[in-house]
Backbone atoms as SQL, in Angstrom:
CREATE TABLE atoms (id INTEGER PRIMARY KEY, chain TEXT, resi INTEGER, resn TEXT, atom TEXT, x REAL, y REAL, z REAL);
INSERT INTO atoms VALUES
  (1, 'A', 1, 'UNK', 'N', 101.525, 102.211, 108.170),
  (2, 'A', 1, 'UNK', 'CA', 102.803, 102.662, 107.657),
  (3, 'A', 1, 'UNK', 'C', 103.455, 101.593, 106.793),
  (4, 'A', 2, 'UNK', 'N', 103.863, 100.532, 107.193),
  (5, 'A', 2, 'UNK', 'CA', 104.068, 99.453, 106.690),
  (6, 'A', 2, 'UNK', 'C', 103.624, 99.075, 105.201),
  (7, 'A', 3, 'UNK', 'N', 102.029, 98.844, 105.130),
  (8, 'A', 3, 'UNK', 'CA', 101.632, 98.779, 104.636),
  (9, 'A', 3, 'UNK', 'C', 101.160, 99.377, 103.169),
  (10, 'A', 4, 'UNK', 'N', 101.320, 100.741, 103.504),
  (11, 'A', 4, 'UNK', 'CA', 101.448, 101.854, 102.233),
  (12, 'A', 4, 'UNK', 'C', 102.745, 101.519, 101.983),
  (13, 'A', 5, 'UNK', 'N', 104.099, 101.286, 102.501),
  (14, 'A', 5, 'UNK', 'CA', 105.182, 101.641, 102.279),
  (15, 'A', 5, 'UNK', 'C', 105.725, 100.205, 100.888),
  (16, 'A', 6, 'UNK', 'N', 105.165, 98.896, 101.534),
  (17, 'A', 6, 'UNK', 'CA', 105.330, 97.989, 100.831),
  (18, 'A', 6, 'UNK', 'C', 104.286, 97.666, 99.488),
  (19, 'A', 7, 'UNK', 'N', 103.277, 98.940, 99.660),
  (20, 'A', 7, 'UNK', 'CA', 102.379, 98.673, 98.374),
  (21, 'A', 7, 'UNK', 'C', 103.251, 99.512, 97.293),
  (22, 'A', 8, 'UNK', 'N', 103.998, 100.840, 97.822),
  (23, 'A', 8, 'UNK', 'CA', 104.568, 101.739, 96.767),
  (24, 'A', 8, 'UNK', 'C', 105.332, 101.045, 96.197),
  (25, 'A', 9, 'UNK', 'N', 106.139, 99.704, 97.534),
  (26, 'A', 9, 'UNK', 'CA', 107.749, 99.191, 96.420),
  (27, 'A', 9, 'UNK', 'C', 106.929, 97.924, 95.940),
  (28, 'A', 10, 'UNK', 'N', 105.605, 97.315, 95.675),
  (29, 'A', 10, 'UNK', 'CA', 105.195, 96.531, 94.854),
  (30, 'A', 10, 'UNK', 'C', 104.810, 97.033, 93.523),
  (31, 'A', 11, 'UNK', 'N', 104.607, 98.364, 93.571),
  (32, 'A', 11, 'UNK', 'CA', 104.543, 98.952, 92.374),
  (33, 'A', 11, 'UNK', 'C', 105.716, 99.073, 91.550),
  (34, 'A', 12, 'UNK', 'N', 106.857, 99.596, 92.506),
  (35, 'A', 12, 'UNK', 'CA', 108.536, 99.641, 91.615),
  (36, 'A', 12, 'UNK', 'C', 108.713, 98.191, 91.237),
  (37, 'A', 13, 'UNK', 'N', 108.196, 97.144, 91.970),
  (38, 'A', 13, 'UNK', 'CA', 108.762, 95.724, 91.558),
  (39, 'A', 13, 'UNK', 'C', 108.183, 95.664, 90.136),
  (40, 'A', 14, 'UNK', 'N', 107.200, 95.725, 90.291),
  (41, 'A', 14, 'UNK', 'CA', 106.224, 95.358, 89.015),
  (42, 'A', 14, 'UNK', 'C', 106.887, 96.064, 87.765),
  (43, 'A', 15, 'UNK', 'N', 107.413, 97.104, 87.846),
  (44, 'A', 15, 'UNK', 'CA', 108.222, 97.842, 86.547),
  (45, 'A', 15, 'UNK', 'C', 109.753, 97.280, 86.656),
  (46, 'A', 16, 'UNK', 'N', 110.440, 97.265, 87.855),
  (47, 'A', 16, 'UNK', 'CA', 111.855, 97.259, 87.785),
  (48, 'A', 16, 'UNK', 'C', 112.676, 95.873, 87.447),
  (49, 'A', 17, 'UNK', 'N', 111.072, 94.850, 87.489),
  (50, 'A', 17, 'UNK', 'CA', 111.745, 93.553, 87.241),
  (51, 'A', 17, 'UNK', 'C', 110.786, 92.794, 86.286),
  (52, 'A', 18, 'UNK', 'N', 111.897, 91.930, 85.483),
  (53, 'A', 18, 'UNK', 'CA', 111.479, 91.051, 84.317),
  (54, 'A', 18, 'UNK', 'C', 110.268, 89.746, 84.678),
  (55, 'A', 19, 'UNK', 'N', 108.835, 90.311, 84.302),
  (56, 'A', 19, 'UNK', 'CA', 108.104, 89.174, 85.386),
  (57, 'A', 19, 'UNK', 'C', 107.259, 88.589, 84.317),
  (58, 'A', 20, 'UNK', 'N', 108.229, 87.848, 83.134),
  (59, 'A', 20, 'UNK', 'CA', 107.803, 86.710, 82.138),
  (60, 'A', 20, 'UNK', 'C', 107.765, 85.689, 83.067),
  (61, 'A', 21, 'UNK', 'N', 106.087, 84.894, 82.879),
  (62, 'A', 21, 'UNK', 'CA', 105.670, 83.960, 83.598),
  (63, 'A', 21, 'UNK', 'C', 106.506, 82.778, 82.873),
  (64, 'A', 22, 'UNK', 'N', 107.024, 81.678, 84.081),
  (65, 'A', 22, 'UNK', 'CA', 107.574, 80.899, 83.972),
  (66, 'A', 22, 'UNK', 'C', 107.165, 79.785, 83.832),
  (67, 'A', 23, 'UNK', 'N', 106.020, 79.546, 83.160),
  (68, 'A', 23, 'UNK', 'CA', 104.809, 78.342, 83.629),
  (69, 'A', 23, 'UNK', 'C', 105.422, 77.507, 82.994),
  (70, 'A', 24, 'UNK', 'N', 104.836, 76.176, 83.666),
  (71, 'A', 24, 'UNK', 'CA', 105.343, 74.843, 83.080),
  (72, 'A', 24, 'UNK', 'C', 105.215, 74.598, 81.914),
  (73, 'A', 25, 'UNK', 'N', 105.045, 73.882, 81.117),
  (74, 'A', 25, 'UNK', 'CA', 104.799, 72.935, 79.588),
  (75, 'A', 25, 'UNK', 'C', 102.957, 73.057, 79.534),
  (76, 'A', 26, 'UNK', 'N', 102.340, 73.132, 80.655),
  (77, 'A', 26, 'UNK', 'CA', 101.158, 73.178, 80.807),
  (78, 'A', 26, 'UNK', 'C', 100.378, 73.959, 81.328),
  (79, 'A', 27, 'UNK', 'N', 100.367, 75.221, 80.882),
  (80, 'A', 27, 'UNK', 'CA', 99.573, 76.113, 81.727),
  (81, 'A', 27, 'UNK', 'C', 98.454, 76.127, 82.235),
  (82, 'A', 28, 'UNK', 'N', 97.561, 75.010, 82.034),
  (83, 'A', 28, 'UNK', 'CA', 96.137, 74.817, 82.466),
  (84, 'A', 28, 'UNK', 'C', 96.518, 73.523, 83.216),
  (85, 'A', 29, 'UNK', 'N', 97.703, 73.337, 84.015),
  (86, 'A', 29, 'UNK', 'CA', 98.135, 72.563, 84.745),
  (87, 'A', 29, 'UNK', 'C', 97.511, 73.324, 86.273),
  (88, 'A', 30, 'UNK', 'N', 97.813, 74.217, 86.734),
  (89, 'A', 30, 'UNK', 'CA', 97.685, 75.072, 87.715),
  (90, 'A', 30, 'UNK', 'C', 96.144, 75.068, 87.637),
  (91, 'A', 31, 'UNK', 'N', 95.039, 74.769, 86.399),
  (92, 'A', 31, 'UNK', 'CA', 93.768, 74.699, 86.902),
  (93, 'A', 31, 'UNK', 'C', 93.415, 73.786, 87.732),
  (94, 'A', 32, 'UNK', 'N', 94.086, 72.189, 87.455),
  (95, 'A', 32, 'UNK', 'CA', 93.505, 71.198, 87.771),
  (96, 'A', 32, 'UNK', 'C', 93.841, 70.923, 89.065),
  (97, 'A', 33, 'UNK', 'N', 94.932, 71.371, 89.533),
  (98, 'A', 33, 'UNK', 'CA', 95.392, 72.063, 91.083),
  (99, 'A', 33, 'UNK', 'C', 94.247, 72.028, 91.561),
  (100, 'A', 34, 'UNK', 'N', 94.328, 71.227, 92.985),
  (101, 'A', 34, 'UNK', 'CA', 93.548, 71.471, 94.236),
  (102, 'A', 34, 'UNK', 'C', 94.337, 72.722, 95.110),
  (103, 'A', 35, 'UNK', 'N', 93.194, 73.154, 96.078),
  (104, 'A', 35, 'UNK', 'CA', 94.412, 74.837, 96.653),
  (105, 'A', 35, 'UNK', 'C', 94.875, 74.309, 97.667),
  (106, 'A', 36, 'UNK', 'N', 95.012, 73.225, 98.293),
  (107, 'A', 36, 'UNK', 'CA', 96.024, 72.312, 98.719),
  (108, 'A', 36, 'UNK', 'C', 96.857, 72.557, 98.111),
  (109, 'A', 37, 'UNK', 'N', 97.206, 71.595, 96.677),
  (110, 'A', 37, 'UNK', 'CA', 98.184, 71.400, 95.652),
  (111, 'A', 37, 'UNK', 'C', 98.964, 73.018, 95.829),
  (112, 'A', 38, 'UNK', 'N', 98.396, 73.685, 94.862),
  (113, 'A', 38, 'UNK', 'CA', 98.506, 75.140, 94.619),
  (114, 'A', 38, 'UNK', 'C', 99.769, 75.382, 96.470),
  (115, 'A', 39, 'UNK', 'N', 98.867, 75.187, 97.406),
  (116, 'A', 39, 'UNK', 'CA', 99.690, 75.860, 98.304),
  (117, 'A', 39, 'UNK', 'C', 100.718, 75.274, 98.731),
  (118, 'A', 40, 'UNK', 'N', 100.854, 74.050, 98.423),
  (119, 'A', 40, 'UNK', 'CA', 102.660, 73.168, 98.428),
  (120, 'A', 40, 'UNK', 'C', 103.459, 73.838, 97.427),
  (121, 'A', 41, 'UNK', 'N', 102.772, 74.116, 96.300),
  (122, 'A', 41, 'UNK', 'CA', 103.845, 74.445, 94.852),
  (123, 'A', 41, 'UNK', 'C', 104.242, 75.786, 95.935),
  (124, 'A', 42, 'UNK', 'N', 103.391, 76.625, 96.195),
  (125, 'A', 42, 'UNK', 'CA', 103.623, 78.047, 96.589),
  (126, 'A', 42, 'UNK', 'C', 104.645, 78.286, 97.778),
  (127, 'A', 43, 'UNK', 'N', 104.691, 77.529, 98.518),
  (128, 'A', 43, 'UNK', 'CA', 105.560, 77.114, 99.736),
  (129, 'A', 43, 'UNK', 'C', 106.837, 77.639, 99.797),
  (130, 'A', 44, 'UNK', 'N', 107.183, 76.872, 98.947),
  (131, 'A', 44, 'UNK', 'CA', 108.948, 76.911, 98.839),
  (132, 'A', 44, 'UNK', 'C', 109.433, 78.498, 98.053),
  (133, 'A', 45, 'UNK', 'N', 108.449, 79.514, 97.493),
  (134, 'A', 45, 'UNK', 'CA', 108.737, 80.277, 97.103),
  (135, 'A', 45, 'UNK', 'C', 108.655, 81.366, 97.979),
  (136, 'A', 46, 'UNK', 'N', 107.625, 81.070, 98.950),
  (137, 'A', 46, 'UNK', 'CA', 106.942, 82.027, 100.132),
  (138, 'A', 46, 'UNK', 'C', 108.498, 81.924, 101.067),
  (139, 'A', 47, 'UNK', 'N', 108.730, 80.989, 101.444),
  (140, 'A', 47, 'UNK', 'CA', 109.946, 80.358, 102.325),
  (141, 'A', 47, 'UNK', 'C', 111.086, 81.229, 102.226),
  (142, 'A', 48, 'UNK', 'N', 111.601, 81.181, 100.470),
  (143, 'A', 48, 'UNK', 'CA', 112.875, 81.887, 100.075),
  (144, 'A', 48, 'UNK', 'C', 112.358, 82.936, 100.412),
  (145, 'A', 49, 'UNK', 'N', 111.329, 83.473, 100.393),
  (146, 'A', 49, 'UNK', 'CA', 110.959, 84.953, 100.101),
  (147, 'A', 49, 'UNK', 'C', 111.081, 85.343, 101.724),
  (148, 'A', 50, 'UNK', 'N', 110.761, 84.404, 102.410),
  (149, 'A', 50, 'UNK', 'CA', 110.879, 84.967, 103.865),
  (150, 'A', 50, 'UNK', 'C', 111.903, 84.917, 104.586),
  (151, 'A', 51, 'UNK', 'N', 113.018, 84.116, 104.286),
  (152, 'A', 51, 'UNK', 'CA', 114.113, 83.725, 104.260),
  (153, 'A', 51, 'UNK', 'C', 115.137, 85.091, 103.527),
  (154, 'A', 52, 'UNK', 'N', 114.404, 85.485, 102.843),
  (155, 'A', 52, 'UNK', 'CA', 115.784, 86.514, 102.589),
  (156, 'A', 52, 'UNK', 'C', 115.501, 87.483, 103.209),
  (157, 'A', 53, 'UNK', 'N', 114.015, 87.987, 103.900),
  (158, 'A', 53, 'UNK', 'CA', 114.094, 89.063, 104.578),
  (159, 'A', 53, 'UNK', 'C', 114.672, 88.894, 105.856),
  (160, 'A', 54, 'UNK', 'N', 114.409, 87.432, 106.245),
  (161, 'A', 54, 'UNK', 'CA', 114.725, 87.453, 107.800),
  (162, 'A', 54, 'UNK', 'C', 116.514, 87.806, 107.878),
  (163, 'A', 55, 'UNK', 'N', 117.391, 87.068, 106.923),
  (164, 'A', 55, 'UNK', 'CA', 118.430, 87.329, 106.765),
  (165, 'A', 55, 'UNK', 'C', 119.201, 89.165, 106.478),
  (166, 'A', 56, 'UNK', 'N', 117.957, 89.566, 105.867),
  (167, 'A', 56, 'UNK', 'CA', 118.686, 91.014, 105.454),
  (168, 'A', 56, 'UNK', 'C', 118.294, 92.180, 107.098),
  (169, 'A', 57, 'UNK', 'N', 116.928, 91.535, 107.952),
  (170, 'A', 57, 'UNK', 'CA', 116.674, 91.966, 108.931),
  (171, 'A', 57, 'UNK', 'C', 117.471, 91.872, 109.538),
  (172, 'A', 58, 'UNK', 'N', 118.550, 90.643, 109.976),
  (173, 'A', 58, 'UNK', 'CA', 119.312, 89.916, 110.871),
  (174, 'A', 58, 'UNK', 'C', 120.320, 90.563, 110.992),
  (175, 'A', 59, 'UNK', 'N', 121.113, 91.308, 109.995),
  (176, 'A', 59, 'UNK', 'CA', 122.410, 91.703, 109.325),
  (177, 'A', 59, 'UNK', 'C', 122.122, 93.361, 109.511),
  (178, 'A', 60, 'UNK', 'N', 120.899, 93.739, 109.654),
  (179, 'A', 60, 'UNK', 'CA', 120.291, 94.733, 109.832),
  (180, 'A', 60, 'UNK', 'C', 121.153, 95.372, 111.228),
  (181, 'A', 61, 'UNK', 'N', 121.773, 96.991, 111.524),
  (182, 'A', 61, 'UNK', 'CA', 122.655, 96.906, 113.078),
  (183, 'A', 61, 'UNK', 'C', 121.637, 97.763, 113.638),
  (184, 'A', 62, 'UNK', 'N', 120.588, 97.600, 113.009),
  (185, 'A', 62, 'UNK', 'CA', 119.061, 98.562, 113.572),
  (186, 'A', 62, 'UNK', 'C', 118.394, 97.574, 114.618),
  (187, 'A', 63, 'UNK', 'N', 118.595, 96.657, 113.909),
  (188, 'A', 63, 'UNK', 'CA', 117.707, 94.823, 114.594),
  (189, 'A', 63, 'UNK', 'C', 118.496, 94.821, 116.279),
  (190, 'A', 64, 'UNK', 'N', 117.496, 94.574, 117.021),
  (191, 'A', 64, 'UNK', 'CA', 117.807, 93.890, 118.345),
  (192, 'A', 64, 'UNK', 'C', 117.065, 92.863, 118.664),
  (193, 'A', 65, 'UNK', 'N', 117.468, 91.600, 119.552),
  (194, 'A', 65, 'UNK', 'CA', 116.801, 90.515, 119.406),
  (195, 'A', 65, 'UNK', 'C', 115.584, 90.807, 120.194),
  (196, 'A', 66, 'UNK', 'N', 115.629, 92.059, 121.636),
  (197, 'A', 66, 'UNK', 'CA', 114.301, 92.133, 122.250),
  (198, 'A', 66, 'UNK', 'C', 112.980, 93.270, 121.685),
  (199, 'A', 67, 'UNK', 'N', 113.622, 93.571, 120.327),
  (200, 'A', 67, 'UNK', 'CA', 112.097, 94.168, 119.274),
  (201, 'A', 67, 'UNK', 'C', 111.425, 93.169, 119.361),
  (202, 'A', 68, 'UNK', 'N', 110.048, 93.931, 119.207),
  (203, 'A', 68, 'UNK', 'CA', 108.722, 93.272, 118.972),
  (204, 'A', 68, 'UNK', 'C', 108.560, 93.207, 117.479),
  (205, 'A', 69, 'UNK', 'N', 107.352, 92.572, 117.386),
  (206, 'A', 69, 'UNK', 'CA', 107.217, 92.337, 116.133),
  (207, 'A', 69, 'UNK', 'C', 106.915, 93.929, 115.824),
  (208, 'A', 70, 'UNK', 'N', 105.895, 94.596, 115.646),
  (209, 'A', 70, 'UNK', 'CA', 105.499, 95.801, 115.365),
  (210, 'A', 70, 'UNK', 'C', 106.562, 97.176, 115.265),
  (211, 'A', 71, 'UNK', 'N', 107.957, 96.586, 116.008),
  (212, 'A', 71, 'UNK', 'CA', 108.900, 97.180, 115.960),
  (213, 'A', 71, 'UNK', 'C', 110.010, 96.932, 114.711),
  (214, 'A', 72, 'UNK', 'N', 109.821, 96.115, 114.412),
  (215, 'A', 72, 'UNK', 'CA', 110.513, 95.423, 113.353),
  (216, 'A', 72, 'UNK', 'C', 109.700, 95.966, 111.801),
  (217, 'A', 73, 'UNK', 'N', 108.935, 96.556, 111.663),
  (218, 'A', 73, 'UNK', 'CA', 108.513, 97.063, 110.359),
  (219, 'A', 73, 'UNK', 'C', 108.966, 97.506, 109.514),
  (220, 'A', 74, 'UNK', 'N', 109.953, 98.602, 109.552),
  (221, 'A', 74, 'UNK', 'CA', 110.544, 99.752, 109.014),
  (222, 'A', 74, 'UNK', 'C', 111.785, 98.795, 108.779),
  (223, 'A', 75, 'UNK', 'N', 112.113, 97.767, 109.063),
  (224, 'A', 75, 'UNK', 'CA', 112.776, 96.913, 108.719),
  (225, 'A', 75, 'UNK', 'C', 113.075, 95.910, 107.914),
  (226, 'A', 76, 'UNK', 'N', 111.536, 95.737, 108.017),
  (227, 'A', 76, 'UNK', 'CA', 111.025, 94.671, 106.866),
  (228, 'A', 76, 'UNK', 'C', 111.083, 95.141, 105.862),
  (229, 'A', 77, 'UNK', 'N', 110.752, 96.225, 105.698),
  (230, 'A', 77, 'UNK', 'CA', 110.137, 97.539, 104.077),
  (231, 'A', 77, 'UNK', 'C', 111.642, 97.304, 103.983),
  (232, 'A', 78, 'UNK', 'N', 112.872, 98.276, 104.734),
  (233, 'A', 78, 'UNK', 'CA', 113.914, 98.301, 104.154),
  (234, 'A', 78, 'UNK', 'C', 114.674, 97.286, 103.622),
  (235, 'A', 79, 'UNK', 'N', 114.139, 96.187, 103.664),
  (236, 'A', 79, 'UNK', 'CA', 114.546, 94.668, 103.439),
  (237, 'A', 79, 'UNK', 'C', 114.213, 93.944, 102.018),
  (238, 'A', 80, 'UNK', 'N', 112.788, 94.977, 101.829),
  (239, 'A', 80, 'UNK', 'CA', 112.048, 93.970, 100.625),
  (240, 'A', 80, 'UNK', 'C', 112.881, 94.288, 99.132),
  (241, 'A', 81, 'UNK', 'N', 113.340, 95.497, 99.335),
  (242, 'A', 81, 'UNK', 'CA', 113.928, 96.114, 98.113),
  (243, 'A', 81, 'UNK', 'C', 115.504, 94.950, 97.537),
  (244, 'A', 82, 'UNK', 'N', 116.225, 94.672, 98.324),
  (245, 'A', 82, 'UNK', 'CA', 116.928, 93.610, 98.339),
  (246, 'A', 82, 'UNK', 'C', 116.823, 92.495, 98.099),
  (247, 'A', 83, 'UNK', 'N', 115.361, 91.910, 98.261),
  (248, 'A', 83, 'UNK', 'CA', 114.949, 90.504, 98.291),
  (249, 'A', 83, 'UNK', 'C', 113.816, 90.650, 97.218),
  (250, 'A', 84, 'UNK', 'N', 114.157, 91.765, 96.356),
  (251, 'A', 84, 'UNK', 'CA', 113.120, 92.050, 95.283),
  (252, 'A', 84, 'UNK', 'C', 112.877, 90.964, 94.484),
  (253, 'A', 85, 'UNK', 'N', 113.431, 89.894, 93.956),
  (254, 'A', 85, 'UNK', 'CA', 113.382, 88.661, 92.981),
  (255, 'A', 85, 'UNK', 'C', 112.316, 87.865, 93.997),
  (256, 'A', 86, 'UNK', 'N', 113.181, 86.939, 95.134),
  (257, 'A', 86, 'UNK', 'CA', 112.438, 86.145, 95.771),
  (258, 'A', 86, 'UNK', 'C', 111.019, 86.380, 95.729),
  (259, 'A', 87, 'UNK', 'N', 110.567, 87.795, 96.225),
  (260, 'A', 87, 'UNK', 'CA', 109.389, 88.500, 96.553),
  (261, 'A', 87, 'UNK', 'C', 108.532, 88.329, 95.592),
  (262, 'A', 88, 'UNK', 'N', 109.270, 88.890, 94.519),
  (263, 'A', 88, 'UNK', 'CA', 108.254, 89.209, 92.538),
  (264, 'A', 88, 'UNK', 'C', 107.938, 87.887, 92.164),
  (265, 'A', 89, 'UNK', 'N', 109.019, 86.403, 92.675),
  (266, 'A', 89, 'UNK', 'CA', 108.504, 84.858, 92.291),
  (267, 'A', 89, 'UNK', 'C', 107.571, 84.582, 93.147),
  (268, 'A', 90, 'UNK', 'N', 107.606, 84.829, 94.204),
  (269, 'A', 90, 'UNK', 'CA', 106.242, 84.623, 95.107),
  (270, 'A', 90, 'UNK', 'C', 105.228, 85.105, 94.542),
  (271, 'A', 91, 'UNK', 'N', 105.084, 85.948, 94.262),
  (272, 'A', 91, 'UNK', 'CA', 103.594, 87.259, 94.000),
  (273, 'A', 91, 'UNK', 'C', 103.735, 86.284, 92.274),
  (274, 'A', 92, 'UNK', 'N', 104.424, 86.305, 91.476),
  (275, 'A', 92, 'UNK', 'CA', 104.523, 85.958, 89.936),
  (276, 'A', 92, 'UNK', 'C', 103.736, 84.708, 90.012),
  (277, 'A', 93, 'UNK', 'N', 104.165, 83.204, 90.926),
  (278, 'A', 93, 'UNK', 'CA', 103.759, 82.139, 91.219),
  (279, 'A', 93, 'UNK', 'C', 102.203, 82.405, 91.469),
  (280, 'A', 94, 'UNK', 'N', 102.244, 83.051, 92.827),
  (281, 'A', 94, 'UNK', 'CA', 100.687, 83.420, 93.088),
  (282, 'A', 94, 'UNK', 'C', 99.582, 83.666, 91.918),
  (283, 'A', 95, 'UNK', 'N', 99.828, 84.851, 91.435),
  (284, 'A', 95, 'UNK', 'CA', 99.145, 85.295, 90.414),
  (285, 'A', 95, 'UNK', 'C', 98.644, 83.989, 88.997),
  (286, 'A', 96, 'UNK', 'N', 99.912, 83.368, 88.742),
  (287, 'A', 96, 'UNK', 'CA', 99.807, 81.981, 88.228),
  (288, 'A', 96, 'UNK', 'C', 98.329, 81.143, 88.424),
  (289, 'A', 97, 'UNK', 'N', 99.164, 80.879, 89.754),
  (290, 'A', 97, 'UNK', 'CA', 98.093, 79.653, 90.262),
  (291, 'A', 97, 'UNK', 'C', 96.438, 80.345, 90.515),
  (292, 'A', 98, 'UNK', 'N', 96.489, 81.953, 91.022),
  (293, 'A', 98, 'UNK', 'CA', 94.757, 82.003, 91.936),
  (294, 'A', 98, 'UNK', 'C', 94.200, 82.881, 90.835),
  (295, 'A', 99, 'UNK', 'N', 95.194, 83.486, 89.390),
  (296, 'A', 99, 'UNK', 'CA', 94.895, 84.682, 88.702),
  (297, 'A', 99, 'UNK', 'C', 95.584, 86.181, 89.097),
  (298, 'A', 100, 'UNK', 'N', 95.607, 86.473, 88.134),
  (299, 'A', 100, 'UNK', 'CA', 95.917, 88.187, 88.240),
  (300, 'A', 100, 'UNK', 'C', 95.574, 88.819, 88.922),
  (301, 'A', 101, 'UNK', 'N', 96.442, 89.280, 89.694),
  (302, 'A', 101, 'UNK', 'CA', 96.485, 90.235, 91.281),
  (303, 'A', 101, 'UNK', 'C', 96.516, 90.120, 92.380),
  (304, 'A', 102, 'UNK', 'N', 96.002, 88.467, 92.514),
  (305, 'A', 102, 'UNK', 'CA', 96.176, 87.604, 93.562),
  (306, 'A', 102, 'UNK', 'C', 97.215, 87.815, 94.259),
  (307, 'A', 103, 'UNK', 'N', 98.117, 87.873, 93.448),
  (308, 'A', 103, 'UNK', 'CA', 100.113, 87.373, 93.989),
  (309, 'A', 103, 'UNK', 'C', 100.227, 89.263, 94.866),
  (310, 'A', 104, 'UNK', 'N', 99.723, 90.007, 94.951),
  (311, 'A', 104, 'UNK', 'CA', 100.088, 91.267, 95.518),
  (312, 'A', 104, 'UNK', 'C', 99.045, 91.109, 96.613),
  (313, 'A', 105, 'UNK', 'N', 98.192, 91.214, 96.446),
  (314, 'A', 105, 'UNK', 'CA', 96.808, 90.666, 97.410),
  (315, 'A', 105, 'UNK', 'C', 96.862, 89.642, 98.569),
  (316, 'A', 106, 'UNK', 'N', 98.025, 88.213, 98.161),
  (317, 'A', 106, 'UNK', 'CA', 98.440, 88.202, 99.240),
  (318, 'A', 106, 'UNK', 'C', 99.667, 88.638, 99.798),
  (319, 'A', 107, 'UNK', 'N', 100.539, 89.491, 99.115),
  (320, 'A', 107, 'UNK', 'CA', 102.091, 90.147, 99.489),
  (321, 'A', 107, 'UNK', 'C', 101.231, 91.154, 100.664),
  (322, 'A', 108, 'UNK', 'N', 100.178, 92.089, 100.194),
  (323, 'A', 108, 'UNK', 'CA', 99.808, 93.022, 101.370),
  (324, 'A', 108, 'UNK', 'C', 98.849, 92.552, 102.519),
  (325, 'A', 109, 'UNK', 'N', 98.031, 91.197, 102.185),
  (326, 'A', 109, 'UNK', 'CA', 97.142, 90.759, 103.180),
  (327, 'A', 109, 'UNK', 'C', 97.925, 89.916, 104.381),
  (328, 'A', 110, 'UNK', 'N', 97.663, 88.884, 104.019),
  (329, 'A', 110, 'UNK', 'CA', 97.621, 87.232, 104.763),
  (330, 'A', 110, 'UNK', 'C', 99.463, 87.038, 104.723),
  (331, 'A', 111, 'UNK', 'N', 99.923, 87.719, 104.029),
  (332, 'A', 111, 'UNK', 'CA', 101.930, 87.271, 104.029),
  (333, 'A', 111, 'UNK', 'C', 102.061, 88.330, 104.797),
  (334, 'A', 112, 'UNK', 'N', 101.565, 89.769, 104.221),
  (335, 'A', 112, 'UNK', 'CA', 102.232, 90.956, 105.349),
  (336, 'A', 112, 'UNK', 'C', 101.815, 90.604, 106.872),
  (337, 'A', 113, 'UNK', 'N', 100.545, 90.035, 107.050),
  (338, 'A', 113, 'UNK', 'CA', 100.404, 90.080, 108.336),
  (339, 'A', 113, 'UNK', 'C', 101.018, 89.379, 109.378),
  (340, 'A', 114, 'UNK', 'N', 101.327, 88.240, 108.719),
  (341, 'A', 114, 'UNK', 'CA', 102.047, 87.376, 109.863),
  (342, 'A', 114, 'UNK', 'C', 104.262, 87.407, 109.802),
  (343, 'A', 115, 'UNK', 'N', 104.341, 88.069, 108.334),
  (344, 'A', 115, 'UNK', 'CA', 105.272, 88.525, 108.187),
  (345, 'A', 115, 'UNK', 'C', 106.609, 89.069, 109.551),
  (346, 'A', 116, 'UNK', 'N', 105.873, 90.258, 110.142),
  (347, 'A', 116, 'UNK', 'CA', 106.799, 90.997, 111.437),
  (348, 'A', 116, 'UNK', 'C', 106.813, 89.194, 112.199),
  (349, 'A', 117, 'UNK', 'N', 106.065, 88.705, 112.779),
  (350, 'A', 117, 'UNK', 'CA', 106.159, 87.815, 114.036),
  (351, 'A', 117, 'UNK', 'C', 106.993, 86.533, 113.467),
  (352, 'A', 118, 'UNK', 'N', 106.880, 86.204, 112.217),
  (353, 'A', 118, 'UNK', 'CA', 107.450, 85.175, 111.661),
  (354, 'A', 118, 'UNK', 'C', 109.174, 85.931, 111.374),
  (355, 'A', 119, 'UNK', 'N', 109.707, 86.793, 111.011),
  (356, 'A', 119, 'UNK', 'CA', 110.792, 87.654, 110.868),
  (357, 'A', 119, 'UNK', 'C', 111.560, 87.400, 112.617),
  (358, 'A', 120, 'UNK', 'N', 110.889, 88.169, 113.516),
  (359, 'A', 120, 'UNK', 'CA', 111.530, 88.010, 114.710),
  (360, 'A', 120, 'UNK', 'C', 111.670, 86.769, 115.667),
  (361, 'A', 121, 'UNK', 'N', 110.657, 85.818, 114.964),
  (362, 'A', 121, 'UNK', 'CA', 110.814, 84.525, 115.975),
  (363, 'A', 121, 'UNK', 'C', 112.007, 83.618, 115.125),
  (364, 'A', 122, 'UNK', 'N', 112.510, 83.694, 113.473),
  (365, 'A', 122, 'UNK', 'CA', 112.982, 83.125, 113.024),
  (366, 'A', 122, 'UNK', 'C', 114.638, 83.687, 113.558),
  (367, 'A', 123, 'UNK', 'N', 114.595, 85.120, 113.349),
  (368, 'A', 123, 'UNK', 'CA', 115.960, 85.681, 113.585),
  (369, 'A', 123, 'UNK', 'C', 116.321, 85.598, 115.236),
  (370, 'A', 124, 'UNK', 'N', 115.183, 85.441, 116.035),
  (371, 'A', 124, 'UNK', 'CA', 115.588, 85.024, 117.632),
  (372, 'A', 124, 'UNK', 'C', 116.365, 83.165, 117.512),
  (373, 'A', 125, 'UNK', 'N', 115.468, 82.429, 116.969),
  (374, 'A', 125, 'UNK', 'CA', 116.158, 81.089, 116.717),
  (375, 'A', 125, 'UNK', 'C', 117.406, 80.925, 115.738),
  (376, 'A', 126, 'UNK', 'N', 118.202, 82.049, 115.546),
  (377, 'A', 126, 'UNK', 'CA', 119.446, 81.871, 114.772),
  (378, 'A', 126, 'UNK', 'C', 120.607, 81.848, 115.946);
């Protein structure tokens, strides 16, 4: 569920927002990147990006602190639409650094998955 739901609004992102790459002075800078390197630059964008959902979850009067992660889904989706920028620089960055398509590839893989448990353990420690 989840998962279809956040591929449809990666599709609205991709049209509804301005996603001129922002690359440095050096665009074949990001080749010489180790994926170490690559995954420090990527960090701080993943962060905001998770950071605004946990906040729009939090504020959420659906949210209770004893949901599970798996309960928290329909939450997350309703969240991403709000935190549409953060999200599109994450995936924009991505795509940058690993190539084209990458940056959605990991929005639905390896970020969605740990996404719910990282959301409810952050908004339990507020």
């Amino acid at each position: 569920m989840i998962l279809k739901s956040l591929f449809g609004l990666s599709l609205v992102l991709n049209v509804s927002l301005d996603t001129q790459p922002q690359m440095s002075t050096d665009p074949t800078s990001w080749l010489q990147m180790s994926v170490r390197q690559k995954d420090a630059a990527l960090l701080p964008l993943v962060r905001q990006a998770t950071d605004c959902i946990v906040r729009r979850v939090a504020s959420d009067r659906r949210f209770s602190t004893d949901m599970r992660p798996d309960d928290v889904n329909d939450l997350i989706v309703d969240s991403i639409s709000a935190c549409a920028r953060p999200v599109r620089a994450m995936i924009d960055a991505h795509d940058r650094m690993y190539g084209s398509g990458s940056g959605e590839a990991f929005l639905l893989g390896p970020y969605l998955n740990v996404l719910p448990s990282a959301v409810v353990k952050q908004v339990k420690a507020r």
